[in-house]
N, C-alpha and C positions, 0 to 999 in steps of 0.2 A: 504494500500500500504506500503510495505516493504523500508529501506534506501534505499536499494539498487534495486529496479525496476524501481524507476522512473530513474537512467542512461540506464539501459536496455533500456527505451523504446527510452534517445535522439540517442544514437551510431547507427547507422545505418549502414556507408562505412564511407571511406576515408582514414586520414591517422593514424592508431591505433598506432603509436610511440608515436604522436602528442596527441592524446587521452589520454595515458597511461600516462603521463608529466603533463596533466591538472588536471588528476584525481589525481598523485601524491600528486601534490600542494597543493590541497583541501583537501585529508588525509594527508596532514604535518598539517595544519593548523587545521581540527578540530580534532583532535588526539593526534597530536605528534610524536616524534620520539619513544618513547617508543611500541604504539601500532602500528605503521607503519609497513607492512606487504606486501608482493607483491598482496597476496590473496585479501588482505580487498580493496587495488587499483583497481584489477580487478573485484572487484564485484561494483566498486561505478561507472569503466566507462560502466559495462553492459557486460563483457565480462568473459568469461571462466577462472578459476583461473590458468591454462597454457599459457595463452595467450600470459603475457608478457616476459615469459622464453627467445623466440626468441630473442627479443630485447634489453633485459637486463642482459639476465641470472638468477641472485638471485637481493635479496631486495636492497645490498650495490653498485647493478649493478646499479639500479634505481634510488636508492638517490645520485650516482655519475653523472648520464646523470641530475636528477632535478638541481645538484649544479652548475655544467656547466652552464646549461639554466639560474640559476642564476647568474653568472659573466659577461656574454655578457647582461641578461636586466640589470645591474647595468650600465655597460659602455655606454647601449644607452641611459637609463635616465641621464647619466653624459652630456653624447654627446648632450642630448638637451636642456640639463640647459646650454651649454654653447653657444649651438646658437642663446639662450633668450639672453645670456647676453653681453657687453661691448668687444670688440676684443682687448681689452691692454689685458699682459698674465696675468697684477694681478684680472682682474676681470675676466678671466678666470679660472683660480684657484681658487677663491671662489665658481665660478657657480658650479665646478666638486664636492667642497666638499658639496656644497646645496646639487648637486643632489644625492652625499653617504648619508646622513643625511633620504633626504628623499625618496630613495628607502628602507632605512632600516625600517623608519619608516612606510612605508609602508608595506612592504613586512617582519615582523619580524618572520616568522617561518623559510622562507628562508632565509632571513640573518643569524640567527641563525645556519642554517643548514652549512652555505657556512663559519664562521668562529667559532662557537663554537661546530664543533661536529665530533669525529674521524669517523665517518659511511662512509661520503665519499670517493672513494678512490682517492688523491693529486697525485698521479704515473699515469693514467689514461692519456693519451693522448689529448682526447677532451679538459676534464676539466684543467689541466696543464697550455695548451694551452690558456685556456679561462682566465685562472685566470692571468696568467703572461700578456696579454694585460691588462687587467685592474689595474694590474704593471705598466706596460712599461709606461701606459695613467697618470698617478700619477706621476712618475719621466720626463716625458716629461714637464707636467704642472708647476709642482716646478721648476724645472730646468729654464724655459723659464724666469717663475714669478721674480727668482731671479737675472737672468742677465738684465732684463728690470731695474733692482733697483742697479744693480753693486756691488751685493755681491758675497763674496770669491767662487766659483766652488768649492773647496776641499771638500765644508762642503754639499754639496751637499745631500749625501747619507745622512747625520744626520738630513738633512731639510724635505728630503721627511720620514722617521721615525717620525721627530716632526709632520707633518702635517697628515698624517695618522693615528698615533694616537690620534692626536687633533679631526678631522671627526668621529672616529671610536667610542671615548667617549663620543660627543654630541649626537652623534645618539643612543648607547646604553642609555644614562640618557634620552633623551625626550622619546627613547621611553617606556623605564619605565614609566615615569610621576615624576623623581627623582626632574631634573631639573626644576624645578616650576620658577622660574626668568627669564626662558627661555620660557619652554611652555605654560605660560597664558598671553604671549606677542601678542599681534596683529601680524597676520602672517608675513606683510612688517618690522616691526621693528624688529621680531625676528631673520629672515633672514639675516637684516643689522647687529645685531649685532655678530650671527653667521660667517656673511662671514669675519667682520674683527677679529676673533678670528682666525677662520684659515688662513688667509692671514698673521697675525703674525708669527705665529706657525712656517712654512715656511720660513718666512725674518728675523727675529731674531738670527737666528742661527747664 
């Protein structure tokens, strides 16, 4: 059996957007960007190498709809880290940067994909769209955290920069394995110690 027969035989019906997104994912992750191809997508979901033209057009049509899909699951793994967590906004603001941390660390082709890589296209409507809530969801968060604590509003804009980039460098170093002080902590104390790194990040300003 061929890589690609055994999706032949799961695709059946439904919805082949939906399909094409899945199979994406799966060739980001064991490939890359490099060999990522529309063709080699449609042979891994079992379909026709035209297939995804409709719905994508070309390759950078498809890495722009996987990146999108990537910016709303980052918001909803935010969104549910933070319904685990404490409803004051500073332990809401740590929940959102856990859950940047660990969809990155999860999902590291897609992350990759959503900030280290021009193939996407950022002018795209959907994506745009997608990405600036998950903006908007980060300057909400900071914002709220720091008037619960009765720091300066001005500096606002410079809190959510530090906090963002604070999230954005833990998650790149664990998920390297850079971070060793961090990533062979027991998962409860590395967390603690991560949330009040970003919950600084944030309030110091």
């Amino acid at each position: 059996m061929t890589e690609t027969s055994a999706p032949r035989a799961r695709y059946h019906h439904g919805n082949l957007r939906v399909a094409l997104l899945e199979a994406a994912e799966a060739e980001l992750v064991d490939k890359g960007l490099e060999a990522f191809s529309l063709r080699s997508v449609a042979a891994r979901a079992g379909v026709t190498h035209t297939a995804p033209k409709p719905h994508f057009g070309n390759t950078e049509g498809l890495l722009t709809a996987l990146c999108a899909l990537g910016f709303r699951r980052l918001v909803e793994v935010q969104d549910h880290a933070k319904a685990a967590a404490a409803a004051d906004p500073v332990a809401q603001l740590e929940a959102a940067g856990l859950g940047y941390i660990a969809f990155a660390t999860s999902n590291q082709a897609l992350f990759r994909l959503m900030f280290a890589s021009n193939r996407p296209n950022f002018s795209d409507q959907d994506l745009s769209q997608a990405a600036r809530r998950a903006f908007a969801a980060l300057e909400t968060d900071v914002a709220q955290a720091r008037r619960s604590k009765g720091c300066d509003q001005d500096d606002d804009a410079l809190a959510v920069a530090s906090a963002w980039a604070t999230a954005h460098g833990l998650a790149d170093l664990l998920s390297s394995g850079r971070l060793r002080a961090l990533s062979t902590m027991e998962s409860n104390r590395r967390d603690e110690m991560a949330a009040r790194v970003l919950s600084n990040s944030a309030l110091s300003v």
